[in-house]
N, C-alpha and C positions, 0 to 999 in steps of 0.2 A: 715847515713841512713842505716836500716838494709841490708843485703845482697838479701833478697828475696822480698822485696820491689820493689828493686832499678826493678829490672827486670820484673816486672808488671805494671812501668808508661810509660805509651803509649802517643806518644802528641797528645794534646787534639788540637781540629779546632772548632777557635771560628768565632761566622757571629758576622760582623763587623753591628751592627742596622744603622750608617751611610750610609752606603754604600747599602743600599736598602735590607738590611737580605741578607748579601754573607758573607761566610768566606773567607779565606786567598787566597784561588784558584779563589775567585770572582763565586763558587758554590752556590747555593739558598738550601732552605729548599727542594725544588723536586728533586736538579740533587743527593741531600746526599742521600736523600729516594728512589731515581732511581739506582743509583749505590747500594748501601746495598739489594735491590730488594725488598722493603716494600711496598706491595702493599696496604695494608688498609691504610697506611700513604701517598701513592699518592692519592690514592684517595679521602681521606680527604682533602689535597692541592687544587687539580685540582678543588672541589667542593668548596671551597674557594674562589676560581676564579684567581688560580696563572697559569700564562702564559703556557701552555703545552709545549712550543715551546721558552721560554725563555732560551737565550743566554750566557754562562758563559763572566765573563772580567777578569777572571785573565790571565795572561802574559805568564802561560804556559798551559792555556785552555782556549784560546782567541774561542768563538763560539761556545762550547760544548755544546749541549744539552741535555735535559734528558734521552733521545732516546741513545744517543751516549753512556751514561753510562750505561742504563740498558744492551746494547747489550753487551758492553763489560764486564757485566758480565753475562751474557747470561739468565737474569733475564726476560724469555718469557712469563710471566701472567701482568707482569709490558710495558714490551713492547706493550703488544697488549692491554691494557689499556691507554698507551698514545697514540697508533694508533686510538682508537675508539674515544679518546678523539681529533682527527687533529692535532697531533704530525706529521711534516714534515720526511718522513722516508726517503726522501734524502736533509737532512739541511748538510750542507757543513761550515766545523769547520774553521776560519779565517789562515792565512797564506800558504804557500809556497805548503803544500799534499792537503789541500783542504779534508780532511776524513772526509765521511759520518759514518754513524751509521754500516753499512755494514761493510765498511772499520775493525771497533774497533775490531767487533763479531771477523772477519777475524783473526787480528790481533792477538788475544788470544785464538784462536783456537776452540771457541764456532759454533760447527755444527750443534747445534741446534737451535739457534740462526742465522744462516746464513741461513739457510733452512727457516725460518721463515720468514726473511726480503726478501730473494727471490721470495717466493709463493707471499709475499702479496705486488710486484709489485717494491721492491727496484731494483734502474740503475746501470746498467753494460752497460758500452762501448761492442762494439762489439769485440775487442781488450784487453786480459787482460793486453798488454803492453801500451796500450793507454796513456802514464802516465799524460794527460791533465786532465783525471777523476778517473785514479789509483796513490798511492801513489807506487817509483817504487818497484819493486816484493822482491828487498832484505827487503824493511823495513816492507813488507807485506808479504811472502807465501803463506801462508794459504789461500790468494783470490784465492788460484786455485780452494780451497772448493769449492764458488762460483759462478766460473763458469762449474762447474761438475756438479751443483743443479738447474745453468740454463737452460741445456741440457738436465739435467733428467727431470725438469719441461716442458722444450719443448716438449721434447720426449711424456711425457707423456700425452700433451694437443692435441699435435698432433692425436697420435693412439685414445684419445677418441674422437675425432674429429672425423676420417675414420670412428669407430665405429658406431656412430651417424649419418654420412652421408651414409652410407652402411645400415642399419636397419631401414631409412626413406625412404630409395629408393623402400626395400621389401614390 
């Protein structure tokens, strides 16, 4: 095979039509288009009537959902498309960390994407070490993001709160 071939074949992931349309990770046609951050192709799915909130099975993304990929790629017009659409924004991935969609953003250091899941209501223990609902801080960091952006958000609902309760009182 030529030499500059050999270096342009990529492996290819094929959906098994068996196995209900997953490929090799047990991913559907939305968690590929969720992850790549295709939104005219989620949306096309979703209006198909494919689960928004459907669960990967493959054996090293036992629970994954589409939510959980977009975030981790911090793909935020696709997330808030499967928000709108009742994508669980705290679905919890099967074994031992238990990672939400939050968790992933964290994870790969999308703060834009953390900010996002934040505002619109994703769970944080009161505890970033809480590791019943955190995975623990070595294999996450970046959840500090997280709770920096639930502070700021507090912070900030708060003071329009006083605001609001000070200029009704006038």
């Amino acid at each position: 095979m030529p030499q500059e071939q050999e270096g342009s074949i990529r492996r290819r992931r094929h959906l098994d039509r068996s196995a209900g349309d997953t490929d090799d990770r047990g991913w559907t046609p939305l968690h590929i288009c969720a992850r790549k951050g295709d939104l005219k192709e989620v949306k096309r799915l979703l209006k198909e009537g494919m689960d928004v909130n459907v669960a990967a099975r493959g054996p090293k993304s036992h629970g994954v959902t589409p939510l959980h990929l977009a975030a981790k790629g911090g793909h935020l017009k696709v997330m808030d498309e499967l928000l709108d659409q009742g994508a669980d924004i705290d679905a919890r991935t099967k074994g031992a960390c238990g990672w939400t969609p939050l968790h992933n953003a964290a994870k790969e250091r999308k703060k834009k994407a953390i900010r996002f899941l934040v505002e619109n209501g994703a769970f944080l223990p009161d505890d970033i070490n809480d590791t019943r609902f955190n995975p623990p801080l070595h294999y996450c960091p970046s959840l500090e993001w997280a709770y920096e952006e639930m502070r700021r958000l507090q912070q900030d609902n708060s003071t329009s709160s006083e605001i609001t309760s000070s200029s009704s009182e006038n």
